[in-house]
Structure formats: structure tokens, C-alpha cells
C-alpha positions as CSV (number, residue, x, y, z in Angstrom):
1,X,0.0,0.0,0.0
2,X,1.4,3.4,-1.3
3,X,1.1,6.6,1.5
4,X,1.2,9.9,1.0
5,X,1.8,12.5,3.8
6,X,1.9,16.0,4.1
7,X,4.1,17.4,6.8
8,X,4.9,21.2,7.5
9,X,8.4,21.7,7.9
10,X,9.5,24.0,10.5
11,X,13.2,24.5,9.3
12,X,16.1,27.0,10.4
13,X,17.6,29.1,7.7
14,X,20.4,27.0,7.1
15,X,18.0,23.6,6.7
16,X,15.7,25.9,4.3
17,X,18.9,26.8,2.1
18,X,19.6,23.6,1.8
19,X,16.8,22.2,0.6
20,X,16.1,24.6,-1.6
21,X,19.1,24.0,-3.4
22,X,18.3,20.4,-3.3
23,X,15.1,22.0,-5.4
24,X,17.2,23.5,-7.8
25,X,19.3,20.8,-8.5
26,X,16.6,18.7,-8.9
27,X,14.6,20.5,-11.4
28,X,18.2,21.5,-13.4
29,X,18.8,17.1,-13.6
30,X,15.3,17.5,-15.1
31,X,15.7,20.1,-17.4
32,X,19.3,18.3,-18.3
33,X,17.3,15.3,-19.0
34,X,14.6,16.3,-21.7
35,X,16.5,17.0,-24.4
36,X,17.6,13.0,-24.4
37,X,13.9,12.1,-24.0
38,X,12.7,14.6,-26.8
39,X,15.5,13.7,-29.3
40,X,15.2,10.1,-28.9
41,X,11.7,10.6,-28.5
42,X,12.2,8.0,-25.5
43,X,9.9,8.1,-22.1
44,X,10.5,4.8,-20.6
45,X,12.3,5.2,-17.6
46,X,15.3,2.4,-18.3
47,X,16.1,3.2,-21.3
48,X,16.0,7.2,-20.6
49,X,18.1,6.1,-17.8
50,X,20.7,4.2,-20.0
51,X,20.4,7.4,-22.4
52,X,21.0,10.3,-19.8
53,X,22.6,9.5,-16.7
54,X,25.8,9.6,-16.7
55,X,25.4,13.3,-18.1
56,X,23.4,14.2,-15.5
57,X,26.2,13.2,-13.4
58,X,28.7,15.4,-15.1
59,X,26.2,18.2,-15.4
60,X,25.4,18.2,-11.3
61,X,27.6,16.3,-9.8
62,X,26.5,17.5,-6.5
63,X,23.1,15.5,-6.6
64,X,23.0,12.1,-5.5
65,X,22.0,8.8,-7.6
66,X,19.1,8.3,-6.2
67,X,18.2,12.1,-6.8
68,X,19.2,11.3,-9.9
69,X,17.2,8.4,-10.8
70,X,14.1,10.4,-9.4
71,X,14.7,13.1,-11.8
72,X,15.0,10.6,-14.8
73,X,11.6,9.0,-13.7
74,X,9.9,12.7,-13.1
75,X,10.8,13.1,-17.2
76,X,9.7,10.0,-18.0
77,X,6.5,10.4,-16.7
78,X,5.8,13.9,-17.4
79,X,6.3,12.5,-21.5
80,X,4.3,9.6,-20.8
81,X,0.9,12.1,-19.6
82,X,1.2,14.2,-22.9
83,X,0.7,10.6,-24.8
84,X,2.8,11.5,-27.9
85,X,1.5,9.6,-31.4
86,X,3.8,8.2,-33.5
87,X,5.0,10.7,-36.4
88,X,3.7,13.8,-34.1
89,X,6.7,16.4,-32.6
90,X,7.6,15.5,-29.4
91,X,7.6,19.1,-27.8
92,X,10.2,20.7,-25.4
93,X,9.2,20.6,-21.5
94,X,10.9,22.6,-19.1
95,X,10.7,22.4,-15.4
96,X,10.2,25.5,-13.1
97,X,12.6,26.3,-10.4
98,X,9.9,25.4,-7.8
99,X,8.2,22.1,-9.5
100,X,8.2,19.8,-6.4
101,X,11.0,17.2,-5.7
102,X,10.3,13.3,-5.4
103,X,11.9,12.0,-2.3
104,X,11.5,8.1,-1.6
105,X,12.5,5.5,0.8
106,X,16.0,5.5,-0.2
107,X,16.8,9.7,0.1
């Protein structure tokens, strides 16, 4: 069973700088990540993965793996919702500085 909770942080200034650059790192691995997706016109997670990691990597080195791997499967499914026919352009999505950030288990 999958849970969601919503919890109000109550963070010093030090702890609120931090994550927000977490935030922007986050949303720069995405914005790193969609030009792989849109020129290989490739949303399936693995193979996006396969495709862009390793230059996320270079491009922030400063964000973890598993940071990583959650930006690569927030692009993947942001392509998969617009449901892109074959033969159609794939258009070019770009994330905001404050689009949300997944955290799992395992950050």
C-alpha cells in the first residue's frame, strides 16, 4: 500500500537553504534530461536512464544517484501524460525552479 503525507516543515535558515538548493538541482537534472527524452523521443524510464545518466552526473555532480534516478523518472513520466502519437513532434518541456521534488525510501 502506497502513502502519501503531508508534513509542514518548521526548518532553520540553514535547513531551508539547503533544501532549496536540493530543489534546484533537482529541477536542473530534469531540465538536463529532456532533451535525451525529446530527441530520442524516448519516455520509458530504463532506457531514458541508459540514455542520460551519466550526463546528469557530469552536469550536477553535487546530486546524488538516487536524486538522480528520481529526476530521470519525473521526465519519463511527465512525456508519458502528454501521450505523444507516433509521427507527431515531441515538444520541449521545461521544469520550473519550484516544481516539487520526489523524495523516496532511499533519500
Amino acid at each position: 500500500m502506497k502513502r502519501t503525507i503531508a508534513l509542514k516543515l518548521t526548518l532553520t535558515q540553514d535547513q531551508s537553504e539547503a533544501l532549496l538548493e536540493t530543489q534546484s538541482s533537482f529541477t536542473c537534472a530534469c531540465n538536463v534530461i529532456v532533451p535525451f527524452a525529446k530527441e530520442n523521443r524516448c519516455w520509458n524510464s530504463v532506457d531514458l536512464h541508459h540514455l542520460a545518466y551519466y550526463s546528469v552526473k557530469e552536469a550536477i555532480p553535487s546530486l546524488g544517484s538516487q536524486m538522480r534516478c528520481n529526476a530521470l523518472k519525473k521526465v519519463s513520466s511527465a512525456y508519458k501524460v502528454l501521450k505523444i502519437k507516433k509521427g507527431k513532434e515531441v515538444p520541449k518541456i521545461e521544469f520550473r525552479e519550484t516544481s516539487s521534488v520526489h523524495y523516496d525510501k532511499r533519500t
